[in-house]
C-alpha positions, -999 to +999 in steps of 0.1 A: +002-087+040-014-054+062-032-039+033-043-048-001-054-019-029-070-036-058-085-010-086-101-023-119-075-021-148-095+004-167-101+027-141-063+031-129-058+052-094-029+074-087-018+094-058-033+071-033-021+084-001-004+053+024+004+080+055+014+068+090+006+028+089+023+016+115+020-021+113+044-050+125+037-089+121+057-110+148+083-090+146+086-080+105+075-050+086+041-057+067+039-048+030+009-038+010-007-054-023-015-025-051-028-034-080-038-005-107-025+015-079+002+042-079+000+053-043+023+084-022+040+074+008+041+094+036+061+086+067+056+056+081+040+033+058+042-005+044+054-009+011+040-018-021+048-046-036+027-052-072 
């Protein structure tokens, strides 16, 4: 896990920008933790996985 976006249930974020994370664990892409979160990928970036 690289990154992990946690946002209270009531107060819901969108358009989060994830833009040129470039991050590699012994070899394997990382992903990223969003919760509440509806984040924009740009380029390079880990995905999110809920």
């Amino acid at each position: 896990m690289a990154s992990n976006l946690s946002v209270r249930s009531g107060v819901p974020c969108e358009d989060a920008k994830l833009s040129e994370i470039d991050l590699i664990f012994i070899g394997s892409p990382t992903t990223a933790k969003c919760a509440n979160v509806k984040p924009v990928v740009i380029g390079k970036a880990p995905s999110c996985v809920a």
